[in-house]
N, C-alpha and C positions, 0 to 999 in steps of 0.2 A: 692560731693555725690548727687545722685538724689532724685527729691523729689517726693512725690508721690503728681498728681492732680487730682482736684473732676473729677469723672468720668474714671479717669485711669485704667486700668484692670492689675492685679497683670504680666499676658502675655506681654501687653504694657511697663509696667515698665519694666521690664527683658529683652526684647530685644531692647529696645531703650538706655537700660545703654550698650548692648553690639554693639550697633551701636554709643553711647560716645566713647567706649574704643576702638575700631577700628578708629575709626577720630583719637584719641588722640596718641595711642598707637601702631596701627597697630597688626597685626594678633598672635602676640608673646605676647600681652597682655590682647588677651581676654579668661579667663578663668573661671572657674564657681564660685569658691570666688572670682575673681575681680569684676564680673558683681553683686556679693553678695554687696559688698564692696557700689559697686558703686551706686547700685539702694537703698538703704539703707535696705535692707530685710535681717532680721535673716540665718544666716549661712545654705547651705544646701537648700535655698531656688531653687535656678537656677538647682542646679543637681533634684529635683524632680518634675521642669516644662520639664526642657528638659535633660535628663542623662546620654547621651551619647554626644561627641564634633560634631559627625555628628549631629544631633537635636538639637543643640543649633546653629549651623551654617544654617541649613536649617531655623530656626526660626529667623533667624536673617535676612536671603534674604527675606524671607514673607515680614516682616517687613519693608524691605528696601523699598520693591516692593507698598506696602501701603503706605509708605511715600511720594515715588516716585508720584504715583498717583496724590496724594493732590497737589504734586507741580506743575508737568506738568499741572490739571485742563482737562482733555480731554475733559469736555464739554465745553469749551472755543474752539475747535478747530472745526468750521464748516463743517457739506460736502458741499460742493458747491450745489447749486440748491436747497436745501432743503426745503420742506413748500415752493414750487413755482410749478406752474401748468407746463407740461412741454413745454420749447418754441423751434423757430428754433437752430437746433446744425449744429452746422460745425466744420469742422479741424478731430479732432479723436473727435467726439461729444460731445465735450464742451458744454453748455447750454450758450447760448450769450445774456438772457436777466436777468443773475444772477444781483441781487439788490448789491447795495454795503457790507450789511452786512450777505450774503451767498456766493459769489462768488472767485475767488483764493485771490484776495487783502484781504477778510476778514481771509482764511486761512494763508496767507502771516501773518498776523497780528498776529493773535492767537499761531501761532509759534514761531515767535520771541519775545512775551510776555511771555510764558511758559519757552523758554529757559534764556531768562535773568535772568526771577523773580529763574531761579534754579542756573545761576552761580551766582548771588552777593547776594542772603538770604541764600542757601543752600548749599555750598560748602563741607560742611562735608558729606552730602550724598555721593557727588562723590568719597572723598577719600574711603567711606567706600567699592561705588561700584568697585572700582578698588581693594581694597584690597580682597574683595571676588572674582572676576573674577579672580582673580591668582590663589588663592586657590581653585577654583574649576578646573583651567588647572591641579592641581596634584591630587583630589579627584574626579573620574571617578562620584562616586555618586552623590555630589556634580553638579557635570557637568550638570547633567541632568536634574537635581530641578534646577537649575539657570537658565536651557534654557527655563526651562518651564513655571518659573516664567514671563521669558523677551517676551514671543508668546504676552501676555498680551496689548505689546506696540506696540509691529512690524503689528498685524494684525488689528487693528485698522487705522496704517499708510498707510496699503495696501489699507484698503478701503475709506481711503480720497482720495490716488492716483489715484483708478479706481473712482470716481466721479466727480475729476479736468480732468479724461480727457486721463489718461496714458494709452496710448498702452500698455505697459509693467509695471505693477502695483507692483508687487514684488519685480524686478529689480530696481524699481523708487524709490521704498519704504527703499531697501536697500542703493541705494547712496545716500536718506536723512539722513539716520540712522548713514550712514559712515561719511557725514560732522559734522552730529552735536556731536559724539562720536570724531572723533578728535579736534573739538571746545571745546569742553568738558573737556578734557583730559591737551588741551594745556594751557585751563584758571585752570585749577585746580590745576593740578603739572608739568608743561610745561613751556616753554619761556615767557609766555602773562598770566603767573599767577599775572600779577602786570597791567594787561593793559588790562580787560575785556571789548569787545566789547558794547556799550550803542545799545540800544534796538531798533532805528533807525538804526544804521549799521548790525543788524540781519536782518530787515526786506529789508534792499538791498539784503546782503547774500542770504537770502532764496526767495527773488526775482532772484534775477541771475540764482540761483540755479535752480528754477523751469521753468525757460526760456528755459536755453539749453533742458530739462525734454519735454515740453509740447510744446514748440514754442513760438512762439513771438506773434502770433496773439490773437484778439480777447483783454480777461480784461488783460493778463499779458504784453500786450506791453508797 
């Protein structure tokens, strides 16, 4: 049973017992007296926060999407050159007098910090995200609150891309999004659910990664 803490909001409790019972249970047991059940609130409580399974499903991707946040840390993740005056650029205009702690090795870092610290503390987020990405491939409605919720992470990614330097920033944005969604996926409920990458072998990964991306020249060589 969930317990309620200082500072908890009656909404937090409610949709963090129904992001429990999707870790635990998957999508066949999150219902509105379970999520009762579970967050320990009087009967009837869940159906008059959210009333309908649509609204309690879309309150539950908010939720996720909030959690999410705190995990990745996005101010942890630099744009390169930032709070620096601008210097000589070359290649596709990289900034080449970036200090160590704004330029791609500090992004390089900040990446594979955010992703670790989310597969070995918070593993249950991802089943939960995978459990609702199904379920919104069969609820159109669903589909579109989920997408909207996710613009949150991806356009943020694009504009690290265009500030390391990307020609194609979208694109670039997309084949991070795709590695680290199949890293994700494979440590979670995958073959490497027992063999989570350590937090140096991410920041090769996402070194390699942004080589072939950006070039070899300049801080990423």
């Amino acid at each position: 049973m969930a317990t309620r803490t200082t500072g908890t909001s009656r909404a937090d409790l409610i949709t963090d017992a129904a992001l429990a019972l999707l870790a635990e249970r998957g999508m066949r047991g999150l219902t509105h007296r379970a999520v009762d059940e579970r967050a320990g609130l009087p009967q009837g409580s869940t159906s008059n926060y959210a009333r309908t399974r649509q609204s309690l499903l879309e309150a539950t991707v908010r939720r996720l999407a909030e959690r999410e946040v705190r995990v990745l840390a996005p101010g942890e993740l630099p744009v390169p050159g930032a709070g620096q005056a601008p210097g000589p650029r070359t290649g596709r205009g990289r900034d080449t007098q970036n200090g160590p702690h704004t330029g791609p090795e500090a992004l390089i870092a900040g990446l594979a910090l955010a992703l670790h610290r989310y597969l070995t503390r918070h593993p249950e987020l991802l089943v939960c995200r995978y459990e609702l990405a199904l379920e919104a491939t069969r609820r159109p409605e669903l589909r579109e609150f989920f997408d909207a919720t996710g613009r949150q992470f991806r356009e943020p990614l694009t504009a690290l891309m265009t500030a390391a330097g990307s020609a194609e920033p979208e694109r670039h944005a997309l084949s991070l999004v795709a590695w680290c969604e199949g890293l994700m996926f494979s440590c979670a409920a995958g073959s490497y659910h027992q063999s989570v990458p350590t937090e140096e072998e991410l920041r090769t990964g996402f070194a390699e990664l942004l080589r072939g991306m950006l070039g070899s020249d300049g801080a990423l060589r």
